[in-house]
C-alpha positions as CSV (number, residue, x, y, z in Angstrom):
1,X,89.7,109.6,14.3
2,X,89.6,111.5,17.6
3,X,88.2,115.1,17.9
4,X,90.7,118.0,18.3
5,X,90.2,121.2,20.9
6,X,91.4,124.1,19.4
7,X,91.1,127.5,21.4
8,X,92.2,130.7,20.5
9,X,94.6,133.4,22.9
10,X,95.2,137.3,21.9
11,X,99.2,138.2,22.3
12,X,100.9,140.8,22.7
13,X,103.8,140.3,19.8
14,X,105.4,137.5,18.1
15,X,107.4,137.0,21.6
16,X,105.0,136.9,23.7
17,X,103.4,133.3,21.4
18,X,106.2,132.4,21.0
19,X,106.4,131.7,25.0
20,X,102.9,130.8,25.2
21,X,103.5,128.1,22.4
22,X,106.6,126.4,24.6
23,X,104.3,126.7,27.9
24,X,101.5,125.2,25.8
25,X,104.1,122.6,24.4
26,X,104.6,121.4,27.5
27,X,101.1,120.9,28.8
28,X,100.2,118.5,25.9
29,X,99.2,120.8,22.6
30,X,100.4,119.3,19.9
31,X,99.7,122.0,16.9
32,X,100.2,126.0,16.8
33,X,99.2,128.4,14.1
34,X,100.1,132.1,14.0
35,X,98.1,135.2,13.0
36,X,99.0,138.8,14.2
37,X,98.6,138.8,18.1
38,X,96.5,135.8,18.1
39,X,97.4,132.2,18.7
40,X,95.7,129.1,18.0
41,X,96.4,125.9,19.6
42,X,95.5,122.4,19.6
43,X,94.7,119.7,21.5
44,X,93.3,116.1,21.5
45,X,89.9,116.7,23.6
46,X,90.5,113.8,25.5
47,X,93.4,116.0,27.3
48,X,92.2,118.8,27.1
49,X,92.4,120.5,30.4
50,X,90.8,124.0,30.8
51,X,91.9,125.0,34.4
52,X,95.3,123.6,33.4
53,X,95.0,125.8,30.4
54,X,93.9,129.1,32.5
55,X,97.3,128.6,35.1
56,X,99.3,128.5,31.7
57,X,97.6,132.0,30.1
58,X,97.7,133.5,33.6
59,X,101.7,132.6,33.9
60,X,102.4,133.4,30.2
61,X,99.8,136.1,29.5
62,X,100.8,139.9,30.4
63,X,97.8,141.1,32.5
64,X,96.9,143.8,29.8
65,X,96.8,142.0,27.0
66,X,94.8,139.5,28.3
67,X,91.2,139.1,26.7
68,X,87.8,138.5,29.0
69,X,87.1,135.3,28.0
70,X,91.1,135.0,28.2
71,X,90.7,132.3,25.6
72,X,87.8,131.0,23.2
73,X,87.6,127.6,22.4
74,X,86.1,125.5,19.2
75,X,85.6,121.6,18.8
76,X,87.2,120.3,15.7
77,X,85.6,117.4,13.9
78,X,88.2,114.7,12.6
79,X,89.5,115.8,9.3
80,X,92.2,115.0,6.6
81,X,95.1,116.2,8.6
82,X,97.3,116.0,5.7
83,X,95.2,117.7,3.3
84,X,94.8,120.7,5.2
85,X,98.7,120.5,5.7
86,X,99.7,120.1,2.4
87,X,97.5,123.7,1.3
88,X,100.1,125.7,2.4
89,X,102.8,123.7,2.7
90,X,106.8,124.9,1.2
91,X,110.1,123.1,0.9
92,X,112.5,124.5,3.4
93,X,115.9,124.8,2.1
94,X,118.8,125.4,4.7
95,X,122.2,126.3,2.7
96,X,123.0,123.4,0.4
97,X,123.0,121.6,2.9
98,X,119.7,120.3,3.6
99,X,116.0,120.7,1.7
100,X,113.0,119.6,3.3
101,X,109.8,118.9,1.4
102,X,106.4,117.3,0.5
103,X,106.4,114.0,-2.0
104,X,104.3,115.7,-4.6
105,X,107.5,118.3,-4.5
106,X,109.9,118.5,-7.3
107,X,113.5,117.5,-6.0
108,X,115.8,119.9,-4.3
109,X,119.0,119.7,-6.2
110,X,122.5,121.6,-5.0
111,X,121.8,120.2,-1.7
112,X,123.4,117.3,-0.1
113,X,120.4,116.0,1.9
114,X,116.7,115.7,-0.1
115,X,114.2,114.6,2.3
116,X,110.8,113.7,1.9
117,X,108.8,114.4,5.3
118,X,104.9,113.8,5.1
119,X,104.2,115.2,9.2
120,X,100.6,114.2,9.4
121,X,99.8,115.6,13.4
122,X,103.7,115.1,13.8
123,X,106.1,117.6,14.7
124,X,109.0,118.3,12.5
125,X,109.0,119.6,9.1
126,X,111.6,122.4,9.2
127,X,109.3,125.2,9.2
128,X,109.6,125.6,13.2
129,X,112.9,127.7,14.3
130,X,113.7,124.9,16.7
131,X,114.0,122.2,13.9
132,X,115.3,124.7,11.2
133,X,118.3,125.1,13.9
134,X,118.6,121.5,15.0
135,X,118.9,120.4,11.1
136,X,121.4,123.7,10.5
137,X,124.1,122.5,13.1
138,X,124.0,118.8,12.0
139,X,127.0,119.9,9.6
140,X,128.9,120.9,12.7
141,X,128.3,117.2,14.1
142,X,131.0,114.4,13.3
143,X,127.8,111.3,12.9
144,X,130.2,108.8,11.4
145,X,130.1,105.0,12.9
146,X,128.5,106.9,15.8
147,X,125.7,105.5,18.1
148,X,122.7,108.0,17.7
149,X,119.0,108.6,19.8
150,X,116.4,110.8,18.9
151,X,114.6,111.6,22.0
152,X,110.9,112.6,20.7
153,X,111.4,111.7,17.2
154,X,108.5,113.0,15.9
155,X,107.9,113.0,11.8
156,X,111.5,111.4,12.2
157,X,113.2,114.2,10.5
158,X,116.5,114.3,12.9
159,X,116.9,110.3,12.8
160,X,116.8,110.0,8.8
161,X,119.4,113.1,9.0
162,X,121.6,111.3,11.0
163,X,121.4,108.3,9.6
164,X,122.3,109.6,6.3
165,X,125.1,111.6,7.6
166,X,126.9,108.1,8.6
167,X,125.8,107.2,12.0
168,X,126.5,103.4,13.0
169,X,122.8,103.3,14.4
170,X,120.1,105.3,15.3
171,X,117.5,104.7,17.6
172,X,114.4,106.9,17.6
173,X,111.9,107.2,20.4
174,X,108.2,108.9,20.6
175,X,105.5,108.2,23.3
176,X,102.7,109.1,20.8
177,X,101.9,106.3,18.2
178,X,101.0,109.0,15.3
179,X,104.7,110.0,15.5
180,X,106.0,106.1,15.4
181,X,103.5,105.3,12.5
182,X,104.8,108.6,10.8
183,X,108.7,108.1,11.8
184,X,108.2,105.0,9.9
185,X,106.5,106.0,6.7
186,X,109.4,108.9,6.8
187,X,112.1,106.4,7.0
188,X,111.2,104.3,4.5
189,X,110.2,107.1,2.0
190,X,114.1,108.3,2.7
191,X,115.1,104.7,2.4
192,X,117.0,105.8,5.8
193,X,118.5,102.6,7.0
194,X,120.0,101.9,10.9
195,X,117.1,103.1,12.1
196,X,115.0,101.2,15.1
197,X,112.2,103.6,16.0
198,X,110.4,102.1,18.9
199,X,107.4,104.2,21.3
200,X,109.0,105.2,24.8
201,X,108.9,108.7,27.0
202,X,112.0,108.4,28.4
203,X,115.9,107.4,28.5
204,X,115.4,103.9,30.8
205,X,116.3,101.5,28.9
206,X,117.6,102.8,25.7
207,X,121.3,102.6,25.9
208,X,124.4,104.5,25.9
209,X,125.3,106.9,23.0
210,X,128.1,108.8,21.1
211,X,125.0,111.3,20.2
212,X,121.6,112.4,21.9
213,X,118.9,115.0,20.0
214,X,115.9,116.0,21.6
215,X,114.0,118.6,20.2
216,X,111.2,118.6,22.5
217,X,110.3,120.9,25.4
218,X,112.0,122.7,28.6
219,X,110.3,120.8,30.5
220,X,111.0,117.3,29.2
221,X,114.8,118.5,29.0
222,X,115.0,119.7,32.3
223,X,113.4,115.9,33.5
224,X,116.5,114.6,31.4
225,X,119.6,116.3,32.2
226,X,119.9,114.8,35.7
227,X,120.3,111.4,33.6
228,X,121.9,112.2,30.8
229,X,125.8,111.5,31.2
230,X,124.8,107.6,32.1
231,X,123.5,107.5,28.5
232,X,126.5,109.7,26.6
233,X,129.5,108.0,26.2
234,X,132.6,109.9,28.0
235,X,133.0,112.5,24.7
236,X,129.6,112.6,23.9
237,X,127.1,115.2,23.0
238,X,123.6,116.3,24.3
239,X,122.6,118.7,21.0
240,X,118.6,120.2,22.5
241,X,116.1,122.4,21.2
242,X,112.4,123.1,22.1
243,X,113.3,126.0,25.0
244,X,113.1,130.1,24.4
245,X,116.6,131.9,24.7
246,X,114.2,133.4,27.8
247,X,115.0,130.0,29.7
248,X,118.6,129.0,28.3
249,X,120.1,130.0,32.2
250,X,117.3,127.1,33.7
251,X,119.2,125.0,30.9
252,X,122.8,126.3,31.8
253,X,122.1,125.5,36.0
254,X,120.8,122.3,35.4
255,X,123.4,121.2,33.3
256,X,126.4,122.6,35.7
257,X,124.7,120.4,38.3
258,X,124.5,117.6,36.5
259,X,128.5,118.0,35.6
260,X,127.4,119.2,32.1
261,X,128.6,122.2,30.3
262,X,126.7,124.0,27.8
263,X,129.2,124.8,24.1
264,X,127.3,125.2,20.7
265,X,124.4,127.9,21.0
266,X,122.4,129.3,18.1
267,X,119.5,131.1,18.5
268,X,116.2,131.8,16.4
269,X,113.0,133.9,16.8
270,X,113.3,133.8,20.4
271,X,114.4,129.9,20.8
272,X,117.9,128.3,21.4
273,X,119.2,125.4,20.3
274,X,122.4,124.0,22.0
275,X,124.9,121.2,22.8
276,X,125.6,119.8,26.3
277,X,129.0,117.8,27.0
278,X,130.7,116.3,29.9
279,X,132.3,119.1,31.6
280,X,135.1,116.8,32.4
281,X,135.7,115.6,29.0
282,X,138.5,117.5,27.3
């Protein structure tokens, strides 16, 4: 088992993590926990990066909040990663529509979906605002028959959704093999079938589809746009998460020159989620 990094940044408020998280998000830190102005993040130590990590705190960081050291930084011995998850872990329940939860939960009944999601170091449980909104507008998509990828698939939380919901297929995608090993376990705990959840960081390669989720990052998204209508079918649907409403115009100017147009748009705690279409399509 491989040693963790964790290191430790005062904030301002709620907003001000809440940026530092996506920033940190997309320089590799895979786990975030919250106390009151303080922020704890982690990374494997073999990427950890501390000047990368100073250029994020100096760009994220307002000047007078900032700390001296601006950050502190602790080596974490391997450890039950699941064990220290399931301590404080709680079924999310989103209408009676969805309910996410732990195996050693009771089942959810009055809702339509049950899962069973064990994350391990993956990302994706429901607790997050970004996957609480991706799961809360699945209702609004039509997955029938319909060709489905999950771009960074995580605990594989949006694939079994879909695939439940009535999609044709659904292929799932992660570049980090705890994610594949966990999509997996997930899957077949759900007994979610049309999946094919393979380990790749990017849309070469995978097809054209009715329907694309990516819950992930602004950066990654931004990398993706450019591409995106070769792999959506003429009517279909980019539905994102992962960015702060602070960086939903980035989003809107790359998608206008890409010939996308952004539609659906909910927002939580500070982050968007939203849908992308062909702006020609009618």
């Amino acid at each position: 088992m491989n040693r963790y990094i964790q290191i430790s940044v005062q904030t301002r408020d709620t907003e001000e993590s809440d940026r530092l998280i996506a920033r940190l998000a997309e320089a590799g830190y895979e786990g975030f926990e919250e106390e009151p102005k303080k922020l704890h993040a982690f990374i494997p130590e073999s990427l950890y990066d501390p000047v990368k990590l100073e250029i994020v705190i100096d760009q994220t960081i307002d000047p007078a909040t900032k700390h001296d050291p601006p950050f502190r930084v602790i080596t974490i011995e391997p450890r039950n990663w699941n064990a220290e998850w399931e301590k404080d872990f709680e079924p999310v329940i989103i209408g009676d529509y969805c309910a996410i939860r732990a195996g050693f939960h009771p089942a959810i009944p009055g809702v339509t979906y049950d899962l069973v999601i064990t994350p391990k170091m993956s990302f994706g449980t429901g607790h997050h605002a970004t996957t609480h909104m991706m799961v809360e507008i699945t209702p609004e998509i039509n997955f029938t028959a319909k060709r489905v990828l999950d771009f960074g698939t995580g605990t594989g939380i949006l694939a079994i959704l879909a695939s439940k919901a009535g999609a044709g297929s659904v292929l799932a995608i992660d570049n980090d093999d705890w994610s594949i090993e966990n999509a997996l376990e997930n899957a077949a705990l759900n007994q979610a079938g049309h999946i094919d959840i393979r380990k790749a960081d990017s849309l070469k390669e995978t097809g054209v589809f009715d329907i694309i989720l990516g819950n992930i990052n602004l950066q990654v998204i931004l990398e993706i746009i450019p591409v995106l209508r070769q792999h959506l079918t003429p009517d279909g649907v980019f539905i994102g998460s992962g960015v702060l409403e602070s960086d939903e115009e980035k989003i809107r100017q790359a998608a206008g020159l890409s010939g996308l147009q952004m539609e659906k748009r909910k927002i939580r705690d500070n982050w968007i989620c939203f849908s992308l279409k062909n702006s020609l399509s009618k």
